[in-house]
C-alpha positions as CSV (number, residue, x, y, z in Angstrom):
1,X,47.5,107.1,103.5
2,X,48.8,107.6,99.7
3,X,52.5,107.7,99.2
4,X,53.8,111.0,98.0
5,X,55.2,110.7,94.7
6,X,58.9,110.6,94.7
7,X,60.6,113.0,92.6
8,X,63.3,111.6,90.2
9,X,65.9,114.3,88.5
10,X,66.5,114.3,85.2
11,X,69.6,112.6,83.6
12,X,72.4,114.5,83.8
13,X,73.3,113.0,79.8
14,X,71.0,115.8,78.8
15,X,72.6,118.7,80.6
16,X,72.9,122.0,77.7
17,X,70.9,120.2,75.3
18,X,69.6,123.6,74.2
19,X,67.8,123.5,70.4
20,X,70.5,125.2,68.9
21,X,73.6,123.7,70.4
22,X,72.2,120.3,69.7
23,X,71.3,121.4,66.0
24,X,75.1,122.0,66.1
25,X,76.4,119.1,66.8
26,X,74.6,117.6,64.6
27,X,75.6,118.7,61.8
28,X,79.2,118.9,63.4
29,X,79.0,114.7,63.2
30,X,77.2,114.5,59.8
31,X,80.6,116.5,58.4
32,X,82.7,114.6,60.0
33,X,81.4,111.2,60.0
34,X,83.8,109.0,57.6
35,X,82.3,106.3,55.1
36,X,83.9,102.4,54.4
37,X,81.8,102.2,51.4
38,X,79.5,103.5,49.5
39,X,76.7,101.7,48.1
40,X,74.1,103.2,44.9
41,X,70.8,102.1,44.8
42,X,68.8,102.0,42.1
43,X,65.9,103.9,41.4
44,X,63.2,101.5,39.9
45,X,60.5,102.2,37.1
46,X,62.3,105.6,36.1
47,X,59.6,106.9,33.1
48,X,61.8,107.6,30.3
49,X,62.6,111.2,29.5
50,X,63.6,111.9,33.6
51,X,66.6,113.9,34.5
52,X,68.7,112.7,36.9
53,X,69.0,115.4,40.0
54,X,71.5,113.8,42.2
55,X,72.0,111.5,45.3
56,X,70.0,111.7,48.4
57,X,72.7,111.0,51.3
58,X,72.1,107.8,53.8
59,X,74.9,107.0,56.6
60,X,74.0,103.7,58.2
61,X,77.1,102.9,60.5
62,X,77.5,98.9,61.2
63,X,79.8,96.7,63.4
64,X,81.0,93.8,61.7
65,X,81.8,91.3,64.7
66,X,83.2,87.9,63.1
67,X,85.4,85.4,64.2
68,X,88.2,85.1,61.9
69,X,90.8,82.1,62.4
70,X,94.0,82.5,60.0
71,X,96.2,79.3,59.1
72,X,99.7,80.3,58.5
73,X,101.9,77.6,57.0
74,X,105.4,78.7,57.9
75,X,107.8,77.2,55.1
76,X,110.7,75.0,56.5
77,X,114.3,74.6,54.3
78,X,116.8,72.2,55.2
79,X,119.9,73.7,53.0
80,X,122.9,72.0,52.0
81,X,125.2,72.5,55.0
82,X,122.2,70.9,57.0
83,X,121.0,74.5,58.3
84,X,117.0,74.2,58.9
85,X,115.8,77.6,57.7
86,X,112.1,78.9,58.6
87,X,109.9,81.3,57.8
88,X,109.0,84.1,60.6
89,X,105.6,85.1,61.8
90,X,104.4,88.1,61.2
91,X,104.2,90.4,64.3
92,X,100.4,90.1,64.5
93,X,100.9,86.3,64.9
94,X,103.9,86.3,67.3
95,X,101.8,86.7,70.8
96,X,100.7,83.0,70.6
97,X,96.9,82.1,69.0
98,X,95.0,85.3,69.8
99,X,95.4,88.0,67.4
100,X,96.1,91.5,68.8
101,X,92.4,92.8,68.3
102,X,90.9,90.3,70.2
103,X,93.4,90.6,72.6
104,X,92.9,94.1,72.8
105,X,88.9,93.4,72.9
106,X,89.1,90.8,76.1
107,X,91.1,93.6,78.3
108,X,89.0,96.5,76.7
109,X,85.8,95.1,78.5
110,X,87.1,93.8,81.5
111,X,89.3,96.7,83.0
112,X,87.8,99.1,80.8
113,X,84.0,98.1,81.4
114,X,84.3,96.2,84.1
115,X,82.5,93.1,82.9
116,X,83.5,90.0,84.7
117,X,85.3,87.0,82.8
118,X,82.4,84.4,82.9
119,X,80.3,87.4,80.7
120,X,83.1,87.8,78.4
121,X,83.6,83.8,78.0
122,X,80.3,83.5,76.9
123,X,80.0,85.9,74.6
124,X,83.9,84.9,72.7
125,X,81.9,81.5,72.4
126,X,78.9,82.6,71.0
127,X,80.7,84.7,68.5
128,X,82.7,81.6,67.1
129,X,85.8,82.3,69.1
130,X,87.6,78.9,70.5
131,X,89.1,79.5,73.5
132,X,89.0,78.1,77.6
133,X,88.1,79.6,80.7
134,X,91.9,79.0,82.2
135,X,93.3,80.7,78.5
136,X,90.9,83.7,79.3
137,X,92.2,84.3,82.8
138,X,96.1,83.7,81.5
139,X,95.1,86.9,78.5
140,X,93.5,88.9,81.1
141,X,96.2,88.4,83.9
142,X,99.3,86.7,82.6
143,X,102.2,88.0,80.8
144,X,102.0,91.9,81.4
145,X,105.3,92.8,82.5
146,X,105.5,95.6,80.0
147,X,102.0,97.4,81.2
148,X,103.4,96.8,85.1
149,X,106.6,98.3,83.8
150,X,104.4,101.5,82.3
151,X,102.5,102.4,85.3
152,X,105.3,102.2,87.5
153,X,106.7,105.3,85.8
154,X,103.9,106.9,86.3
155,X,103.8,107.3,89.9
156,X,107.8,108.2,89.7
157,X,107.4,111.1,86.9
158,X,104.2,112.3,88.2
159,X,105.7,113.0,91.9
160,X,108.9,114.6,90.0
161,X,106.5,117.4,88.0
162,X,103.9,117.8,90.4
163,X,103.5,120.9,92.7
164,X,100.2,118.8,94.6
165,X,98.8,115.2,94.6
166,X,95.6,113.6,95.4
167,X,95.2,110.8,97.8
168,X,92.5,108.7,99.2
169,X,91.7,104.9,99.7
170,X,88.6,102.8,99.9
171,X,88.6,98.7,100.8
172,X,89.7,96.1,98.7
173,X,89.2,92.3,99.1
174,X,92.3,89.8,98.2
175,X,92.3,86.1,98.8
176,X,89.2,86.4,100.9
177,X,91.1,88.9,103.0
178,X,90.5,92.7,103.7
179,X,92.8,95.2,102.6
180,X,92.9,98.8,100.7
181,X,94.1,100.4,97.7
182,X,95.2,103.6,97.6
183,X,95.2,106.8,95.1
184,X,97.6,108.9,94.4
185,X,97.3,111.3,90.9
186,X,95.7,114.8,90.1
187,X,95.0,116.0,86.2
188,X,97.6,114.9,84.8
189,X,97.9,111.1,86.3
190,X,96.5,108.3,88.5
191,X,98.0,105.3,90.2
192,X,96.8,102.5,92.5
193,X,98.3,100.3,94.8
194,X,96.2,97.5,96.6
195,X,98.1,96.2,99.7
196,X,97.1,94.8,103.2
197,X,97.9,98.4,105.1
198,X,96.6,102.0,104.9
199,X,99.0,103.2,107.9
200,X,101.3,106.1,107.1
201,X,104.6,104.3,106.8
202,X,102.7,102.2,103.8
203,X,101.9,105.7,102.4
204,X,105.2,106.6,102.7
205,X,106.9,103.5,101.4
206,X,104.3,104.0,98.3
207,X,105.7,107.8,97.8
208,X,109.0,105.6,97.5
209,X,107.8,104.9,94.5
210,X,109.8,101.7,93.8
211,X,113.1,102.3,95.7
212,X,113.0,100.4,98.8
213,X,115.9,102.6,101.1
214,X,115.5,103.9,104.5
215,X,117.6,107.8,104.7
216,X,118.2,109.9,107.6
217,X,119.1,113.1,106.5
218,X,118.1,116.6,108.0
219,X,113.8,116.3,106.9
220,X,113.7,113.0,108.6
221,X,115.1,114.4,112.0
222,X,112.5,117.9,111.5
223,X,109.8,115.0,111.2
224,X,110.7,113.2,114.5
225,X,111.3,116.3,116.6
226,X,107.8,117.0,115.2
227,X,106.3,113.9,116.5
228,X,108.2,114.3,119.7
229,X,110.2,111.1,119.8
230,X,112.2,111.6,123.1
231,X,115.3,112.9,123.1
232,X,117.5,109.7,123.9
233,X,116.3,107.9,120.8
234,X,116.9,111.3,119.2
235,X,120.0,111.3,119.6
236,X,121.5,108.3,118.1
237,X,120.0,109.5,114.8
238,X,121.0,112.4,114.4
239,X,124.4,110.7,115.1
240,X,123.7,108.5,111.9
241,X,122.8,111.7,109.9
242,X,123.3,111.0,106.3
243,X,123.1,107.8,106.4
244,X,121.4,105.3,104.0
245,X,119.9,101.5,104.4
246,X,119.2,99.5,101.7
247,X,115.9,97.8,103.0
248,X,113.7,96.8,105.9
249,X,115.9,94.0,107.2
250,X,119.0,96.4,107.5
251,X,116.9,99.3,109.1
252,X,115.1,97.2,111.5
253,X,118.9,95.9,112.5
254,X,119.9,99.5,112.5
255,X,117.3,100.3,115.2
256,X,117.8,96.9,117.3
257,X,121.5,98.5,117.0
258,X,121.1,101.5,118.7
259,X,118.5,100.1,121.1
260,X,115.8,101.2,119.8
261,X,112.6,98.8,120.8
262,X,109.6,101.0,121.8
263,X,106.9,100.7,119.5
264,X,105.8,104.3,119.1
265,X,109.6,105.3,119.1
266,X,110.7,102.5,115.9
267,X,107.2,104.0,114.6
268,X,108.1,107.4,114.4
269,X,111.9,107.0,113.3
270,X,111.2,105.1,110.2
271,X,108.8,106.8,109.5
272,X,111.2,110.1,109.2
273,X,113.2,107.6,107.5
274,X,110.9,106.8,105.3
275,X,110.8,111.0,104.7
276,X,114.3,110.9,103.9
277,X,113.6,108.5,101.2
278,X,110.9,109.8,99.6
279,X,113.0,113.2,99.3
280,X,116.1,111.7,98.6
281,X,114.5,109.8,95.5
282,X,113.3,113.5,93.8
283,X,110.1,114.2,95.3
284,X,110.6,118.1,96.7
285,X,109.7,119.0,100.0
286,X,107.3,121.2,98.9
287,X,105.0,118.6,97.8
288,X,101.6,119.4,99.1
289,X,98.9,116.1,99.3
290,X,95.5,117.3,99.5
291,X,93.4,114.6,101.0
292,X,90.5,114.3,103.4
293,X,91.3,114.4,107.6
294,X,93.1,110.1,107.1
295,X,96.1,110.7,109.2
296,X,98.0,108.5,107.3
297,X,98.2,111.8,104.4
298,X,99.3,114.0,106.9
299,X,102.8,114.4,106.0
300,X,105.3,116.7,103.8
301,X,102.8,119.7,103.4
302,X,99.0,118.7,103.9
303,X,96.0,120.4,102.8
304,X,92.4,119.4,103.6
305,X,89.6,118.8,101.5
306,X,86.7,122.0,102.5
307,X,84.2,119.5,101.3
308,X,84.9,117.0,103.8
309,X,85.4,119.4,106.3
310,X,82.0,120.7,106.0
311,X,80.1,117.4,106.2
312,X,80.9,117.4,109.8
313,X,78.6,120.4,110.7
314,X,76.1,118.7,107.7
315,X,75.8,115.6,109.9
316,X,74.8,118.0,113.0
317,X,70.9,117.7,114.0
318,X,69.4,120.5,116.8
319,X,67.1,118.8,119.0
320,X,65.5,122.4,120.1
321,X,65.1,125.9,118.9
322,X,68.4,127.5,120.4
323,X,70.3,124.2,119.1
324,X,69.1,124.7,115.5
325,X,69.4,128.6,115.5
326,X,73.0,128.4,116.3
327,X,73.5,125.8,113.7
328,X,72.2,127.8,110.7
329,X,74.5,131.0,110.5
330,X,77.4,128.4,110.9
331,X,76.5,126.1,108.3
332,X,75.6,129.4,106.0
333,X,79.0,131.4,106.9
334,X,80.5,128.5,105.5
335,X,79.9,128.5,102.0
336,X,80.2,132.1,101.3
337,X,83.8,132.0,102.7
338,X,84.5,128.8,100.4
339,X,83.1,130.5,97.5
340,X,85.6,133.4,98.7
341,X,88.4,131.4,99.1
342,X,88.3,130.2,95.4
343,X,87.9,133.8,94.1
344,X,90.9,134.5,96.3
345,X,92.4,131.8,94.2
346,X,92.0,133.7,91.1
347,X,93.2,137.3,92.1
348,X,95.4,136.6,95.4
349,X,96.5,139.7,97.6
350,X,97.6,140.0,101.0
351,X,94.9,141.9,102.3
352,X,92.2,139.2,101.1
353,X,94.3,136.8,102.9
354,X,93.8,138.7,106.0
355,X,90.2,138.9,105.7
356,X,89.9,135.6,105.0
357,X,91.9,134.4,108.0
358,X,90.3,136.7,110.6
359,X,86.9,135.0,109.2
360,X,88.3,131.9,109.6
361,X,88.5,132.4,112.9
362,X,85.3,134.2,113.9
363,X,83.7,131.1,112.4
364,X,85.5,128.8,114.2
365,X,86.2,130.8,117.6
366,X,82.5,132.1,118.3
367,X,80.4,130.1,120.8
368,X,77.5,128.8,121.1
369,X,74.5,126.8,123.3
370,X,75.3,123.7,121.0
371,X,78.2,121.5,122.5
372,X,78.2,119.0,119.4
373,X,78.6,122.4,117.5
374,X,81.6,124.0,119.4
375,X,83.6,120.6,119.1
376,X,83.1,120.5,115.3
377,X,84.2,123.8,114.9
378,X,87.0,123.7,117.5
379,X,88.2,121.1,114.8
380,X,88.0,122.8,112.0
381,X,90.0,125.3,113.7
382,X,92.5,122.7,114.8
383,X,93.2,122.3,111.0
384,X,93.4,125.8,110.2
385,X,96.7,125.7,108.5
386,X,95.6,122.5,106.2
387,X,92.3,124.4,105.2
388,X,94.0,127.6,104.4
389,X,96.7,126.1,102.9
390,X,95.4,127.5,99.7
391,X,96.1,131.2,101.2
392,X,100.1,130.6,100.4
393,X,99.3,128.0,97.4
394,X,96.6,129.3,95.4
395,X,97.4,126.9,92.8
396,X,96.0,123.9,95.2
397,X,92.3,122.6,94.7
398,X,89.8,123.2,97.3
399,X,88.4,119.8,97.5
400,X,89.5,116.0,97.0
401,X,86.9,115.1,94.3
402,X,89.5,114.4,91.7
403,X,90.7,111.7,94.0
404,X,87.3,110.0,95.1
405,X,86.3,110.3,91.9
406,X,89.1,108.1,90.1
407,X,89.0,105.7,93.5
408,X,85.2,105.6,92.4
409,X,85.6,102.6,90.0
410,X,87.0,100.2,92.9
411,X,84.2,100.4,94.9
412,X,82.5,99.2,91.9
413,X,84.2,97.1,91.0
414,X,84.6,95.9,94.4
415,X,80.2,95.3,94.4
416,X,80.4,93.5,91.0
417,X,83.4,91.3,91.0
418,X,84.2,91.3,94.7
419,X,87.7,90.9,95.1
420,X,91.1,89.4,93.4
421,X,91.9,85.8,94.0
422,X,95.3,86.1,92.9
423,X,98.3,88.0,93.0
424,X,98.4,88.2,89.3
425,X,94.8,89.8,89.3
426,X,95.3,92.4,91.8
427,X,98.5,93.4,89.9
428,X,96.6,93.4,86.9
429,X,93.7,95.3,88.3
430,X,95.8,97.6,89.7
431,X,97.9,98.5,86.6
432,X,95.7,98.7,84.1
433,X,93.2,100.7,86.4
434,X,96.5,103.8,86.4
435,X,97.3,103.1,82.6
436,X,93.5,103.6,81.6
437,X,92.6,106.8,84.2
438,X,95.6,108.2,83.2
439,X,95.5,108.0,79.2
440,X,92.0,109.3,79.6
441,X,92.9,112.3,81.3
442,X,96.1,112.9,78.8
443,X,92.8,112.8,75.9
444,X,94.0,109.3,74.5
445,X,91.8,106.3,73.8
446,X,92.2,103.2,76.0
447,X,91.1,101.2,73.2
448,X,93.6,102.8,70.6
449,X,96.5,103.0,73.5
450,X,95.7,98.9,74.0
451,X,95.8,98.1,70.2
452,X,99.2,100.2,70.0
453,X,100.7,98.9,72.5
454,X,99.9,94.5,71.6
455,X,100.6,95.4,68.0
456,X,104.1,97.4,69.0
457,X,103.3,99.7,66.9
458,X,104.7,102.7,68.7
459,X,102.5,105.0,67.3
460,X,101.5,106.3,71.1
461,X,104.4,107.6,73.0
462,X,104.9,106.1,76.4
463,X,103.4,107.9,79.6
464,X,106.4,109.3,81.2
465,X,107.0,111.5,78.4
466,X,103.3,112.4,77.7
467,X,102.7,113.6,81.3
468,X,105.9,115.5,81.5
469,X,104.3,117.3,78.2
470,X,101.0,118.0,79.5
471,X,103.0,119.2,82.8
């Protein structure tokens, strides 16, 4: 039997390549193109008696790759008080034996285009460049205190000016062990952490963002009543109310202290502690993280991602007629209500929202023949509030995309390099992941943001304050 012929959609590269928008841009880049040089050539056998009528115009753009090895001769004096007085290396010199662009160019490919360090060795060497597989792996790992430095603020100035965050997570591989790194960001920022835990006190300790304090105050006591830790354990909080611990080992003593020892109960005091923390360090209580249904995002205000949501009534298969009839009104309800939810977003009133709740719950509340079908929708309905969050926030997105799509490059990552070996490289990974997602969506150039930053030029301003602008 022949094979049907499988149908392959075009590249999405050539999206709105109409004739006349593409004749546009074209001669949009031939005005703005820049020359280097310009080079006359020579018409040959001109009969005498021509007239000259001008240049015809020809832009051939080159890269000139070469590897260039400068010998500076720093001048010594030895004056007459016995004073040895040198010369001083110019800054371009001062980060060891690799200039700044080629700096720049080793850490452009790897974090940037995710090409793995054995690729980039090879092709240094075959351009001229003399340098080791260790001295590689120290460039691309070692010495980048003042990039760690930089994406820290970012998590800290982006929780400060935010009205909503992103989160999701995806696997990660460290010293041949599993673990996970998170996201947190939305337009304006992105951030990664790769640790061993996805649990919600490591979310909460991450929203911490660097402080490492444990605070009961009045948020942290809502959250345990909440979570219904007992009333016994309740207690002796709320008769420490106000009260701050510098780190794990004090809180953990704290607990031991006021007896304290069942799992669930230490679980949900610090993490209402944690809470505490999070708010006590600037992060307003207000705060809404849209994520998909993890439980570990589920705290401060939560709202849930519609797309997510959906897939569980996608994933639903009727194995007779009555099974698939009741799916199909479900499944086509849903859409029209999600497409009326984001026109809600743009002209909110109260009577909308009423509309839209009472069809919330028609979709949700009706039954039908299909069991699978009433225990999907019975969740959805469960997580009414997160769903309609948007109702009292039109400002929050309707979906997580923004999220899985900047986690995206770790799973690749992930299927090309595997994972980090080192502490150093999952730093590194980590941090120059936030620094180039987060430049990108500010509009700036990873390359020309690396360059600034190994040349100190100062020429881009650092992230905190960029953010905060575009905020």
């Amino acid at each position: 039997k022949q094979k049907a012929t499988p149908t392959i959609r075009p590249s999405r590269l050539t999206e709105g390549e109409g004739k006349g928008r593409k004749g546009r841009r074209k001669r949009r880049r031939e005005k703005e193109r820049r020359t280097d040089r310009t080079v006359v050539v020579k018409a040959k056998d001109v009969p005498e008696g021509s007239r000259f009528k001008g240049y015809a115009d020809h832009v051939v753009q080159e890269l000139v790759i070469k590897a260039e090895a400068t010998l500076y001769r720093v001048e010594k004096w030895l004056t007459p008080e016995g004073k040895l007085v040198t010369g001083e290396l110019p800054a371009e010199a001062a980060g060891g034996h690799l200039g700044p662009t080629l700096r720049s160019f080793v850490l452009y490919p790897y974090y940037h285009a995710q090409v793995t360090e054995p690729l980039i060795l090879e092709q240094l060497r075959e351009w001229g460049v003399d340098i080791s597989s260790g001295g590689l792996h120290a460039l691309i790992t070692e010495g980048k205190e003042r990039f760690h430095r930089e994406k820290d603020a970012i998590l800290r100035v982006g929780l400060r000016i935010s009205g909503y965050i992103h989160a999701d997570d995806t696997g990660a591989r460290h010293k041949g062990k599993n673990g996970y790194t998170t996201h947190i960001g939305n337009e304006w920022f992105a951030w990664f952490e790769t640790t061993h835990s996805k649990s919600r006190i490591h979310f909460l300790e991450l929203l911490r963002a660097g402080p490492t304090d444990y605070v009961l105050r009045g948020e942290a006591l809502e959250y345990m009543v909440a979570q219904k830790l007992p009333q016994e354990p309740l207690a002796k909080l709320a008769g420490a109310i106000d009260r701050s611990f510098a780190d794990r080992t004090q809180w953990q003593a704290a607990l031991q202290e006021w007896g304290i020892t069942d799992e669930r109960h230490i679980q949900i005091a610090t993490e209402g502690a944690l809470i505490g923390s999070v708010l006590d360090h600037g992060v307003h209580r207000d705060l809404v993280i849209v994520s998909d249904d993890a439980g570990q995002f589920d705290v401060l205000r939560h709202a849930l991602c519609w797309i997510h949501a959906e897939r569980l009534l996608a994933k639903l298969v009727g194995f007779n007629d009555a099974q698939r009839e009741a799916l199909e009104p479900v499944r086509s309800a849903v859409w029209p209500l999600y497409r009326d939810l984001k026109t809600y977003q743009a002209e909110p009133t109260a009577q909308a929202r009423q509309e839209l709740e009472a069809r919330f719950d028609t979709l949700c509340t009706t039954p039908t023949c299909f069991t699978s079908l009433n225990l999907a929708l019975k969740r959805m309905h469960r997580n009414q509030s997160e769903l309609l969050r948007v109702l009292s926030r039109p400002d929050l997105p309707l979906h997580n995309h923004l999220s899985e799509g900047d986690i995206r490059e770790y799973v690749k990552r992930r299927t090309i390099s595997g994972g980090t070996r080192s502490d150093e490289g999952r730093r590194g990974r980590d941090t120059f992941a936030s620094l180039k997602k987060t430049y990108r969506k500010l509009g700036i150039s990873f390359w020309n943001y690396l360059n600034d930053r190994l040349r100190d030029a100062g020429q881009i301003p650092a992230l905190p304050a960029l953010i905060e602008a575009r905020a």
